[in-house]
PLY file of the C-alpha trace (Angstrom):
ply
format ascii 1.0
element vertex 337
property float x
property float y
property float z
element edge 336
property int vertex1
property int vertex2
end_header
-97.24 21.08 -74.22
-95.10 21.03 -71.01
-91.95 24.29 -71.23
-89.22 22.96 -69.40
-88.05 25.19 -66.63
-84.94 27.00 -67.03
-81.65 24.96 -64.98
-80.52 27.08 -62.43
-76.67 28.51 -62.63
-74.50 27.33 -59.90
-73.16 30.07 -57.98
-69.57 30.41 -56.56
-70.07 29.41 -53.36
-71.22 26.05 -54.57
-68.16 25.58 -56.46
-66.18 26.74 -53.73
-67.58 24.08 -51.46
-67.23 21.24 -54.37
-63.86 22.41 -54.63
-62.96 22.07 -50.75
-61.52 25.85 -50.67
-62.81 28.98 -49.55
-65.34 31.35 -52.04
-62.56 33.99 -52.19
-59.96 31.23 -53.23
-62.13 29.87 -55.77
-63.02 33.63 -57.42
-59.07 34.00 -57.25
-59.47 30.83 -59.49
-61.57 31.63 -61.41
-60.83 35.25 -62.50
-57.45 33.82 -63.32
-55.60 35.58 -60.88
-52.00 34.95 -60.13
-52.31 34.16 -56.31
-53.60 30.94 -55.65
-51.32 27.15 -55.07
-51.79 24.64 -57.82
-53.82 21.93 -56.25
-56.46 25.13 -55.58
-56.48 26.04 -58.84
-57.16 22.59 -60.22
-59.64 21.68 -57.34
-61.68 24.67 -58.66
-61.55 24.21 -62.29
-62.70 20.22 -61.82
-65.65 21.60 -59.70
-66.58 24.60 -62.44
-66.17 21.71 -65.21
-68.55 19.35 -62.94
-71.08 21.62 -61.93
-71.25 23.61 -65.33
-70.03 26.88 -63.62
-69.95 30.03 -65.74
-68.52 33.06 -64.22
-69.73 36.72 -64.99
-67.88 38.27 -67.80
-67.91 42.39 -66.44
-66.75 41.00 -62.61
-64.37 39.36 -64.45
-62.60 41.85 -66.60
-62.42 44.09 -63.61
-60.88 41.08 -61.50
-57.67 40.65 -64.06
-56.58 44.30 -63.81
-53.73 43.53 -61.44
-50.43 44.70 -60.74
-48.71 40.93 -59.59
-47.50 42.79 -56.60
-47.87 43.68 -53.03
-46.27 46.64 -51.15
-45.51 45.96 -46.84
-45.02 49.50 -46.15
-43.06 50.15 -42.60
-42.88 53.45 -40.65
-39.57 54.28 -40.31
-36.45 54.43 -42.32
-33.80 53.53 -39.35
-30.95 51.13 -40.26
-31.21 49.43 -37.18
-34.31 48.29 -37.73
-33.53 45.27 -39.83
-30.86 44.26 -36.81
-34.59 43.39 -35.27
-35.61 39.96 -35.65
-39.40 41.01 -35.35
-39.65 42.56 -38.71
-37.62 39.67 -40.53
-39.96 37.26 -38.81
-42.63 39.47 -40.45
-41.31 39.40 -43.48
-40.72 35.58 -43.87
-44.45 35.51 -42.70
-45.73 37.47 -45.08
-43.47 35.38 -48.26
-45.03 32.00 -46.33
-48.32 32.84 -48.12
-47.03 34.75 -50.85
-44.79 32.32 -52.58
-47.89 29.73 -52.92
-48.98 32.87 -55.18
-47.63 34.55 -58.24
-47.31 37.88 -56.75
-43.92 39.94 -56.09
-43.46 41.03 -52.50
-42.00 44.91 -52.78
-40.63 46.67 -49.33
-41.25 50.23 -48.58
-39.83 52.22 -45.71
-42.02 54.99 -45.70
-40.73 57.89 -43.14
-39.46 60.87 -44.95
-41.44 62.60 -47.05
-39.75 61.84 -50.69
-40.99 57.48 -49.16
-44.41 58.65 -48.31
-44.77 60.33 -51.91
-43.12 57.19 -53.55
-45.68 55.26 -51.82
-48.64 57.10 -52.56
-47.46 57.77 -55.85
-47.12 53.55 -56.22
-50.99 52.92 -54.77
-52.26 55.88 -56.91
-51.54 54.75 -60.28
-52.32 50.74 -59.10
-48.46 49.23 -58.99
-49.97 47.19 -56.39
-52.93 45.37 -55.44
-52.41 46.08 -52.15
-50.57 46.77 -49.00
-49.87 46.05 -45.57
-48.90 48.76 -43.18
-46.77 48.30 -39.77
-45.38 50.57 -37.37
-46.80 53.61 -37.40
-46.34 55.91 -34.99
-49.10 58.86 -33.70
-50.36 61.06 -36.36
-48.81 59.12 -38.84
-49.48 60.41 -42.10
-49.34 57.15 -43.98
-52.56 56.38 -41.94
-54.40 59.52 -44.74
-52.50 57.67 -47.66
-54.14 54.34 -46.71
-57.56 56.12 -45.86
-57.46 57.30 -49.50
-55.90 54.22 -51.64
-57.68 52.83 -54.20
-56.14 49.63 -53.48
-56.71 47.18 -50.37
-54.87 48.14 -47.28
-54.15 45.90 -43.83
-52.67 47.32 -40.70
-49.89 44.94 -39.12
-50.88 46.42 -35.32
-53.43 48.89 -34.16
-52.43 52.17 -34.78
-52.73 54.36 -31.63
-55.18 57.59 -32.77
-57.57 54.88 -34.76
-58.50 51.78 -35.35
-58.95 50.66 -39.08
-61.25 48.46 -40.38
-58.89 45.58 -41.34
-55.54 44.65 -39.30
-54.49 42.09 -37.41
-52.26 42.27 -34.40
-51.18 40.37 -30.93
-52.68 40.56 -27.53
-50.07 43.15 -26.34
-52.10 44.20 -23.47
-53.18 41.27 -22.43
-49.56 39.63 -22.32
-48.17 42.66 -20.59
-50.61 42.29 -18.15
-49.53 38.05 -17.72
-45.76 39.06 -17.49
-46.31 41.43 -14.69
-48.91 39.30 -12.66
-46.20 36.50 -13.42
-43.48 39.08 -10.93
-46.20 40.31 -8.77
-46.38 36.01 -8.20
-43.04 35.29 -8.07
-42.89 38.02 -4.63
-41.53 41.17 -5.87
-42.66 43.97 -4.98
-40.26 47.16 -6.29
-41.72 46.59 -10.02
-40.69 49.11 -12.84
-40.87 48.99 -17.11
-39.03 49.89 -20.05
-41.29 50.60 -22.71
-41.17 50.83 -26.40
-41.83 53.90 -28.37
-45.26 55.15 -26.52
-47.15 57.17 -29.85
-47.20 52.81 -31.01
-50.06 51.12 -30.11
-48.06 47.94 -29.26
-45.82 50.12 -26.76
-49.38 51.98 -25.62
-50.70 48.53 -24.68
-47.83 46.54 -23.01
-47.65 49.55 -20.70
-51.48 49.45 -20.11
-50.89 45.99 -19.53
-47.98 46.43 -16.46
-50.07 49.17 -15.29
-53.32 46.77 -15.23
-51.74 44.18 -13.11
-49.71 46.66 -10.59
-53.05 48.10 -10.19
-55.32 45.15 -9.21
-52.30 43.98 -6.94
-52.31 47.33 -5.13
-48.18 48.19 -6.16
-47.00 51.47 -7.70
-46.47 51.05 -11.36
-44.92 54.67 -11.51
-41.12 53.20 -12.31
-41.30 53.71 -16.19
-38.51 54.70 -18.63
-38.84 54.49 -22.21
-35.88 52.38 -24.44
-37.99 52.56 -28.12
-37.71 48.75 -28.89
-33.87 48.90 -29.26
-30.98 46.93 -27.64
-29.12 50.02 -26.91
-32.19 51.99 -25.26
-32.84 48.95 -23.19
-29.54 49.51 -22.10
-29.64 53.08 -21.29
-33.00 52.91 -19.93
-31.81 50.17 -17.13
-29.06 53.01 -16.12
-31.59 55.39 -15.57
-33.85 53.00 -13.65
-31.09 52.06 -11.59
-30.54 55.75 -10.49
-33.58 56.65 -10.09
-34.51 53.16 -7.87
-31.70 51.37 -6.84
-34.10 48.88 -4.76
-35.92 47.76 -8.00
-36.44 44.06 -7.56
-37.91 43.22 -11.27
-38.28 45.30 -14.52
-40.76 44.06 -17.47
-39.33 45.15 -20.50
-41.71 45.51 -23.90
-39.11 43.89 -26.33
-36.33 41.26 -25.76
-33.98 43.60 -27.75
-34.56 45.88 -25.02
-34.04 42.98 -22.45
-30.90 42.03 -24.01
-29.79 45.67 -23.33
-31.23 45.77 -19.82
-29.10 42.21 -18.53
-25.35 44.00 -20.01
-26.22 46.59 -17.70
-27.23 44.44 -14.80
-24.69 42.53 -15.14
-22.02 45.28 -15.26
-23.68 46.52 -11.85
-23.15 43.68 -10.35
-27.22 42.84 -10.18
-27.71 39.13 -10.37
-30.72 38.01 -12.52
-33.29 36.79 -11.34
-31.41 36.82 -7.80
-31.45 40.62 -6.90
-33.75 41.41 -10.49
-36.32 39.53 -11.87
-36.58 40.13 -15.94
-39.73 39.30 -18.30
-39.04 40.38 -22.32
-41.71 40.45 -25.05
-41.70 38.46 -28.27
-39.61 35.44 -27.72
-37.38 36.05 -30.54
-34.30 33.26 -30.49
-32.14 35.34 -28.73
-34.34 34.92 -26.08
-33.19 31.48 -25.21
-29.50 31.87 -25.10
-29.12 34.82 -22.91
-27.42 34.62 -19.79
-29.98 33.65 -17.40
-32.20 32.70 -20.85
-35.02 35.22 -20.58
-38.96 34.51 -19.80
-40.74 36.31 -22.17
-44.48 37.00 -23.49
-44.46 34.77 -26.87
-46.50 36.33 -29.55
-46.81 34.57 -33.25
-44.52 36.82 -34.96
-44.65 34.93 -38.62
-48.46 34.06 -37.69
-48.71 38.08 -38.04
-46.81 38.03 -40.82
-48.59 35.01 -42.40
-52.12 36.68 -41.21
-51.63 40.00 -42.70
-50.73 38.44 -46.16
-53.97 36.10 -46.04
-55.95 39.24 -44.83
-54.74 40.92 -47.69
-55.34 38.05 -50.67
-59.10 37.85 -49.18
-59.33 41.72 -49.82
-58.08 41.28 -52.97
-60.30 38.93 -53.95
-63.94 40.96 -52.89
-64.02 39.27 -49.58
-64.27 41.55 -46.40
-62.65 39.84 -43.55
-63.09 40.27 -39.91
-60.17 42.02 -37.92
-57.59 39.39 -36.41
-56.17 39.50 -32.85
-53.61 36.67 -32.20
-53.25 35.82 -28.58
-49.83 35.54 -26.55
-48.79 33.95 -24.06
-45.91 33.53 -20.77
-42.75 31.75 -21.73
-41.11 30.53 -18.17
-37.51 30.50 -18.49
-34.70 31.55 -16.16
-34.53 35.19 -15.53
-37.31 35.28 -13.04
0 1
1 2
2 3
3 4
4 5
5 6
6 7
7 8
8 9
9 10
10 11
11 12
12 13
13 14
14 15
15 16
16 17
17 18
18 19
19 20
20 21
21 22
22 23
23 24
24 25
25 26
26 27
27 28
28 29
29 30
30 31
31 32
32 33
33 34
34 35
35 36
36 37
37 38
38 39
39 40
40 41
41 42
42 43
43 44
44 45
45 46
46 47
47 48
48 49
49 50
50 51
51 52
52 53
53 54
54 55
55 56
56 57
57 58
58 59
59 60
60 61
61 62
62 63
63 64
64 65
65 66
66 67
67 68
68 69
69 70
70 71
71 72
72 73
73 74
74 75
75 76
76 77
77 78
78 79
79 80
80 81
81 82
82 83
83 84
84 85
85 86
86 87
87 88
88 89
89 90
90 91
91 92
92 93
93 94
94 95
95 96
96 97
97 98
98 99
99 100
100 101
101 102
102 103
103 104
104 105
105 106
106 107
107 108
108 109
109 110
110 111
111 112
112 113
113 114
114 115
115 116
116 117
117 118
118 119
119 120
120 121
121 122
122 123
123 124
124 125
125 126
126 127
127 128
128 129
129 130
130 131
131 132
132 133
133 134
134 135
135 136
136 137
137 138
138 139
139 140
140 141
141 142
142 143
143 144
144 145
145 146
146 147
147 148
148 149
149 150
150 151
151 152
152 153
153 154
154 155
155 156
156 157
157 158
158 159
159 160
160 161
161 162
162 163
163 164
164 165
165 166
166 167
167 168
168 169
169 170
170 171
171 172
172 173
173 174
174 175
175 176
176 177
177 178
178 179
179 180
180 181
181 182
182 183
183 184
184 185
185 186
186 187
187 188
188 189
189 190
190 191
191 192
192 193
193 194
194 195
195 196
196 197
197 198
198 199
199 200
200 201
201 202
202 203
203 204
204 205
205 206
206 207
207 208
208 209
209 210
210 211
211 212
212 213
213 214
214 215
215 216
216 217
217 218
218 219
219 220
220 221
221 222
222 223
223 224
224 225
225 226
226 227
227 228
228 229
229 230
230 231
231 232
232 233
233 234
234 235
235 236
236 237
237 238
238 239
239 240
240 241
241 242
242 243
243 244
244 245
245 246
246 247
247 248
248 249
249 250
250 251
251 252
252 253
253 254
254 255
255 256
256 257
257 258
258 259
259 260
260 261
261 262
262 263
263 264
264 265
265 266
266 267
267 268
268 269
269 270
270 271
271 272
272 273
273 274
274 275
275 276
276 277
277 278
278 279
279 280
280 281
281 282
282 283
283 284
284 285
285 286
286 287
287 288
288 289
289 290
290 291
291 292
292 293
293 294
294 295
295 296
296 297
297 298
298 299
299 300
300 301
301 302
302 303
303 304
304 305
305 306
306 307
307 308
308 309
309 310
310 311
311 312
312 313
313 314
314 315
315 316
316 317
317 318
318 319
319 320
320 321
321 322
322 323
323 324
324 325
325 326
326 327
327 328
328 329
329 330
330 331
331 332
332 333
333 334
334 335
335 336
């Protein structure tokens, strides 16, 4: 008498691939969780019904404890911040992969103490499944809270003192380095920058960046003032640059909010851009386009950061461990050099 052998179980990854999704989309799937489009969830459950899937009962208890929410925690708790288009282009990223989910996207501006202890206080007892982290600035202690939540956390940009495990972020040294070869090319020669907030990794790197290229071509790269990613310190910034080096033929400048506030003061002094100064911004926000020359700028994929993060996060979620992300930028030629 012949025993028949035993029919092996199909595994996840089997039904992910039957399915046409990815394995973390199909555990999302199947452990019922709230995040996942429509046609995913019925591609999955026609390849569990097909291939006779049956999913482990104890992984999936522990998978359905979930909040239905996600926390994008910033680092500061200044007003103006929201006047920047960066961090609404963030946020629409972020809601691009969110709203094919069920989960609730909650903001948290986390500088003062009584935000940091509302935070922690929110990952602690599980509120959230998870949470994205931007902006934070040297010895940031929101970088301890994350080291110590219980919940998945990805960094929106390298912080500067470490770099965590999961984040994704743009080439900022890299493009600072193409905006200031792109001036070096264009024949000037008296070359300074207005930098963002310097204990940021993004402002770290873009002024790595302008000093990497003034280096190789041999130029001093000693004209620096600092404007912290606002319109109104690109503004004052310029003044002091002026002052200080009144034969300044071009000026990178880490944000186009700073930019913006760097060509009012050019203008006012009677400086014709690109003419007398040459200008390169960073981000290639709209604005960008309709100043007055419109400004060439280093494009990076805001809402792909955004949109990245999110994804990061939902693979987290859902036991996968993703590789870190860099997205790459790149020279927008306008008018302004």
């Amino acid at each position: 008498m012949t025993t028949e052998t035993p029919r092996r179980q199909p595994t996840l990854d089997e039904v992910a691939e039957r399915a046409g999704v990815s394995r973390s989309a199909a555990s999302r799937v199947i452990n019922n969780a709230p995040h996942v489009s429509r046609a995913k969830r019925e591609a999955v459950r026609r390849a569990v019904d097909d291939l006779g899937y049956v999913p482990n009962a104890t992984a999936r208890a522990l998978a359905t404890q979930q909040a239905g929410s996600v926390v994008l925690a910033i680092s500061g708790d200044d007003p103006g911040m929201f006047a920047d288009p960066f961090f609404a282009e963030v946020v629409v990223g972020v809601n691009s992969v969110l709203e094919e989910t069920e989960l609730e996207l909650m903001l948290s501006l986390a500088t003062s103490s009584r935000g940091q202890a509302r935070l922690e206080q929110l990952l602690r007892t599980r509120q959230a499944d998870g949470v994205m982290l931007m902006s934070l600035h040297g010895d940031d202690p929101l970088a301890a809270l994350a080291a110590n939540a219980s919940v998945p956390v990805v960094f929106g940009g390298r912080p500067l003192n470490f770099e965590p495990r999961y984040y994704v972020d743009a080439d900022n040294r890299g493009g600072a380095r193409l905006a200031t070869e792109h001036l070096v090319a264009a024949g000037r020669r008296r070359i300074a920058t207005i930098t963002g907030r310097l204990d940021e990794g993004a402002g770290m790197a873009r002024l790595q960046g302008f000093q990497d290229a003034l280096a190789v071509a041999g130029l001093d790269n000693t004209l620096v003032e600092n404007g912290e990613f606002r319109e109104d310190g690109g503004s004052i910034a310029m003044t002091k640059l002026l002052d200080r080096a009144p034969d300044l033929d071009a000026v990178f400048i880490a944000s186009d909010q700073m930019a913006i506030g760097a060509l009012r003061v050019l203008a006012r002094a009677g400086r014709d851009v690109p003419g007398d100064v040459s200008i390169v911004g960073f981000n290639d926000i709209t604005s960008a386009r309709h100043t007055e020359p419109p400004l060439t700028t280093v494009n990076q994929p805001i809402h792909a950061l955004g949109r990245e993060m999110a994804r990061m996060l939902l693979a987290l979620m859902s036991g996968d461990q993703p590789s870190p992300l860099i997205l790459p930028t790149q020279l927008v030629i306008r008018s302004s050099v």
